[in-house]
N, C-alpha and C positions, 0 to 999 in steps of 0.2 A: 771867630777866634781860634786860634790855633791851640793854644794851651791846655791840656788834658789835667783835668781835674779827677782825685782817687775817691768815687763815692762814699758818705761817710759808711754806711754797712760796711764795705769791703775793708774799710779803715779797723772797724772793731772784730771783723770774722778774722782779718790775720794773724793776732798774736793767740784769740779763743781757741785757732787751728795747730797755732806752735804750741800751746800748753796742752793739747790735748795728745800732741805727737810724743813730747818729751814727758809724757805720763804712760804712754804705751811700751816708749822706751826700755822705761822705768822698769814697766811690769816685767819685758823682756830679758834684762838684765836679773831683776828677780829669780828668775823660775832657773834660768840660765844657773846661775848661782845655787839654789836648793840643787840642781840636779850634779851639780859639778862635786860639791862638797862632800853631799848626801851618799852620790854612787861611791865615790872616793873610801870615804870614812866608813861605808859599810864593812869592809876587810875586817873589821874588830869580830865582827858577828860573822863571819863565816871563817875566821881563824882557828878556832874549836873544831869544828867538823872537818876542816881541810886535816889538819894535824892530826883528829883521830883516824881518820880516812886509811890517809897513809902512813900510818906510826910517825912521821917527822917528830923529831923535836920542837916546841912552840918557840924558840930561838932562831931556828932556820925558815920559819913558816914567816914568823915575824919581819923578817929580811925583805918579803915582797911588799909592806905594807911600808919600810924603811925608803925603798927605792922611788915607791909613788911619789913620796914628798922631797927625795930627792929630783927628781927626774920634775917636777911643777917647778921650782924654786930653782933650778938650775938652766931651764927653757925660758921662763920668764921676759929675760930681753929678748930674743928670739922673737916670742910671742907677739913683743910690742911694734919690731922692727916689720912683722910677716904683715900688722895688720898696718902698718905706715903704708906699704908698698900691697896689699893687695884688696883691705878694705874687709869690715866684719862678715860679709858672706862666707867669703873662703874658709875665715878663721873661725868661725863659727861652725859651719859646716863639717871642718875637717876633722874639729874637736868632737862632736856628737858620732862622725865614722868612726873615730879612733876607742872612742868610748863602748859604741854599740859592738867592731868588732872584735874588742879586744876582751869583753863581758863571753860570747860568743867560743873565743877561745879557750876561755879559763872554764867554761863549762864542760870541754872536751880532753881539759888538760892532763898526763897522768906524769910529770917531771916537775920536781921544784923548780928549775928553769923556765918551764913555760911557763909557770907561775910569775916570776921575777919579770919576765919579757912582755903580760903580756897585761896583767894585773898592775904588775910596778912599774916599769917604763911607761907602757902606753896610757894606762889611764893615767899616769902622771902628767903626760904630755896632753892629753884630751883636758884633762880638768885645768891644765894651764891655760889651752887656750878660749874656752866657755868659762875663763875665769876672771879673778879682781882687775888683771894688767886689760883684757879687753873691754871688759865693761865700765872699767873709771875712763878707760879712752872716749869710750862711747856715750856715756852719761855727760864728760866735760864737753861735750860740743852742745848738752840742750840743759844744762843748770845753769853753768857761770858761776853767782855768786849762792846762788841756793846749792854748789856740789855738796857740802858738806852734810846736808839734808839728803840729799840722793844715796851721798856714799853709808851714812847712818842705816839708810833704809836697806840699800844692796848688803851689806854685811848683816844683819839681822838676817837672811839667809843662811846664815855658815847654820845659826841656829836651826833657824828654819827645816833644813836639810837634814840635820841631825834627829830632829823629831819624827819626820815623817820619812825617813828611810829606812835609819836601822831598825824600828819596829817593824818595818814593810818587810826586811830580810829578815828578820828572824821567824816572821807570821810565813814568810812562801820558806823558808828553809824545813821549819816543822812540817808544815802539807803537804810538799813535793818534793822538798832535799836540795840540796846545795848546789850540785848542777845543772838541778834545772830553774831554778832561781836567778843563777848566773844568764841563761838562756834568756827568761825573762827581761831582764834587766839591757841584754843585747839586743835584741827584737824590739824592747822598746824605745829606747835611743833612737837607732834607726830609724823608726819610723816616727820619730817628733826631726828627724831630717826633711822628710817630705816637705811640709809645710813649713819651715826656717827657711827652706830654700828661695819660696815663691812669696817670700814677704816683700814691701816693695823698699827694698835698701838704698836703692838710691838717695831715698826723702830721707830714710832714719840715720844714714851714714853722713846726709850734709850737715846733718845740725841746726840750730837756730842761727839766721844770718847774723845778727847783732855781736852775739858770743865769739862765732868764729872770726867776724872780719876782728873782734876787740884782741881775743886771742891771740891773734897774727903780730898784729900791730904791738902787743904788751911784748910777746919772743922777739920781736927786731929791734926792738927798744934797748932791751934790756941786753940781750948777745947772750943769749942762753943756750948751751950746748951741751952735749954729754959731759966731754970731759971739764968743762969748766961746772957742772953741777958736783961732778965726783971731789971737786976742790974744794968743796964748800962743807963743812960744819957737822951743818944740819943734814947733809943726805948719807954722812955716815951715820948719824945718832938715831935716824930711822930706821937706818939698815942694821944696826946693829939692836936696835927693840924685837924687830921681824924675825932677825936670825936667833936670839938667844932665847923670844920666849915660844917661837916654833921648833926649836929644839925639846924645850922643854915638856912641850904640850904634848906633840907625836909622839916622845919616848913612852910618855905616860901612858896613851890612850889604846894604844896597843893591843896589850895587856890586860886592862882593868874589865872586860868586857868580861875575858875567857875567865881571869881572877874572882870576879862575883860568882858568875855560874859555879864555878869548883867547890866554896864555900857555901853553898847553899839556895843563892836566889835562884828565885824563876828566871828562865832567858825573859820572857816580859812581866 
């Protein structure tokens, strides 16, 4: 007989092997997220010593930590369209150089501008793209209808990154100082490049088959397009939660860092 039958093992190792993939994903996405948010939101804690550093005013110093979340929130579509067209390696990759060298610079920096260029733009741009718009991309090709458990788990890193950074910066700023902390924090980027590179993306970039052929089939269905999503409702009522309480949040957090310390607490 001609007809090739799929033996029952291989029946049950294939989804055992898609769940296991879309759980490393997962994790990748994770760490991805602490290091994005984490490096980002450090600027609170090195805003005090850059500013006594150089006499700045903490208004002007503040401006570079203004620009980072300009500069993520503004790249965003960018971000989404770079990994359409070239796939999470590049954009992945690009984001941890932008991060590692832009850390790098700001350890060498002696100008508010380099500050602004290299701190605020670039890591704005890094943490965009090792951020939310890549990894909900990357997560919706191996959840389906479990994303909304994935994306719970991925944002619990903004947490995440908060706890175990800015104490990291304030532990290497006391020991070794703010520049070389910065250095730190550059060197180490880079070199969690190494190994992002040579992971094998092919398999984590296709997804689970089921998801994506559904996925395909639900956009053709339906005639979903940029500008016809911009038409709709609900993609302003999102847009406008994300903008007003990201406003709100960054203005705040700035500040409240370098504000405790002045008052009294311990930096930890």
């Amino acid at each position: 007989m001609d007809q090739q039958t799929t033996p029952p093992n291989d029946t049950l190792a294939a989804p055992a092997k898609q769940s296991r993939v879309a759980l490393n994903v997962l994790a990748l996405c994770f760490v991805l997220s602490v290091l994005g948010r984490g490096l980002s939101d450090s600027f609170t804690v090195f805003l005090k010593p850059i500013s006594e550093n150089f006499g700045w005013d903490r208004a002007s110093v503040v401006s570079v930590y203004s620009l980072t979340w300009l500069a993520s929130g503004l790249t965003a579509p960018l971000v989404g369209r770079l990994f359409d067209r070239s796939g999470p390696r590049v954009v992945y990759a690009l984001g941890l150089s932008l991060l590692g060298c832009a850390f790098l610079v700001a350890s060498r920096a002696q100008e508010l501008w380099q500050f602004q260029l290299s701190v605020g733009l670039c890591v704005g741009f890094g943490t965009a793209l090792i951020g939310n718009v890549s990894n909900s991309i990357l997560l919706g090709r191996w959840f389906g209808p479990r994303l909304p458990t994935a994306m719970a788990v991925m944002y619990s890193a903004t947490g995440a990154g908060l706890l175990l950074l800015l104490p990291l910066s304030q532990v290497l700023i006391d020991r070794i100082g703010w520049r070389e902390a910065y250095q730190v924090f550059g060197i180490g980027a880079l070199c969690l490049l190494v190994p992002l590179v040579f992971l094998p993306w092919r398999l984590l970039a296709g997804g689970s088959p089921h998801i994506v052929r559904k996925a395909e089939s639900s956009l053709a269905d339906e005639g979903w397009t940029l500008l016809s999503a911009m038409r709709h409702h609900a993609f302003w009522a999102l847009f406008s939660t994300f903008f007003f309480t990201a406003i709100a949040m960054y203005a705040l957090t700035a500040q409240i860092v370098a504000y405790l310390i002045d008052v009294g607490f311990p930096p930890l």
